[in-house]
N, C-alpha and C positions, 0 to 999 in steps of 0.2 A: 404668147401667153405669159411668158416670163414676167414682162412689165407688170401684168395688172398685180402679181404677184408682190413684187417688187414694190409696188405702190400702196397695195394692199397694207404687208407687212409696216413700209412708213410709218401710213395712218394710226395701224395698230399703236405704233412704240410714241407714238406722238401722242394723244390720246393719255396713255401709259403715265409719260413725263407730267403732262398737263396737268391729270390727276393727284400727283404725288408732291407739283407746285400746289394748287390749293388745299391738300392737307396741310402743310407746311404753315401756309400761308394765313388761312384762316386760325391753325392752333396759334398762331402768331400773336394777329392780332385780339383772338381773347384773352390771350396771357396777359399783354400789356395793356387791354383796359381791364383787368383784374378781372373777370369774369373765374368762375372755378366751373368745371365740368371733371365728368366720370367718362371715363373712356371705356369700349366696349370693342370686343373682335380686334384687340392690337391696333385700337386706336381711331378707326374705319367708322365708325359711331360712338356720338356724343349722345353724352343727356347733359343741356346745359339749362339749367332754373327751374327743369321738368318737361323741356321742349328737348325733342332726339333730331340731332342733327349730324348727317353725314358730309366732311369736312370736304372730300373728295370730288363731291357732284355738286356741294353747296345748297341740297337740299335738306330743309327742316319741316318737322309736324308737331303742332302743339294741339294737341284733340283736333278739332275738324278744321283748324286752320293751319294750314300749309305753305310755304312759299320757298322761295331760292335766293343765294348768297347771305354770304356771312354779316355785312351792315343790316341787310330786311331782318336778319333774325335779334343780332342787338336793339332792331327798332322795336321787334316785337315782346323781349324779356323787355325791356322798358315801361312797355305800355302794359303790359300783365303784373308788372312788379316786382 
């Protein structure tokens, strides 16, 4: 029973990392195409153009349009304005 443990635990801190590369990642690449956002919960949630975007999962919601990663979302301030 150890293992599953053991595996378990992995998955967990893998997961953990992953998450903590696309916040990274995504505030990255808004910074340098100049995008501005307000940060929320120590960073963990954006408001960027009026669209809340969580940097971590790479999920955004602008009213009743939704979608995932940080490009879809630059596609989507673009096209709103």
């Amino acid at each position: 029973m150890g293992d599953l443990k053991d595996d378990y635990a992995a998955i967990k801190e893998y997961w953990k990392e992953k998450k903590a590369s696309n916040l990274d990642k995504s505030k990255k690449i808004l910074n340098e195409l100049g995008f501005k956002y307000k940060e929320f919960n120590g960073g963990i949630h954006l408001k960027v153009k009026g669209v809340d975007f969580w940097p971590s999962t790479g999920k955004w919601i602008d009213g009743k349009k939704h979608g995932r990663g940080v490009f879809n979302l630059i596609k989507r301030i673009k096209k709103i304005g």
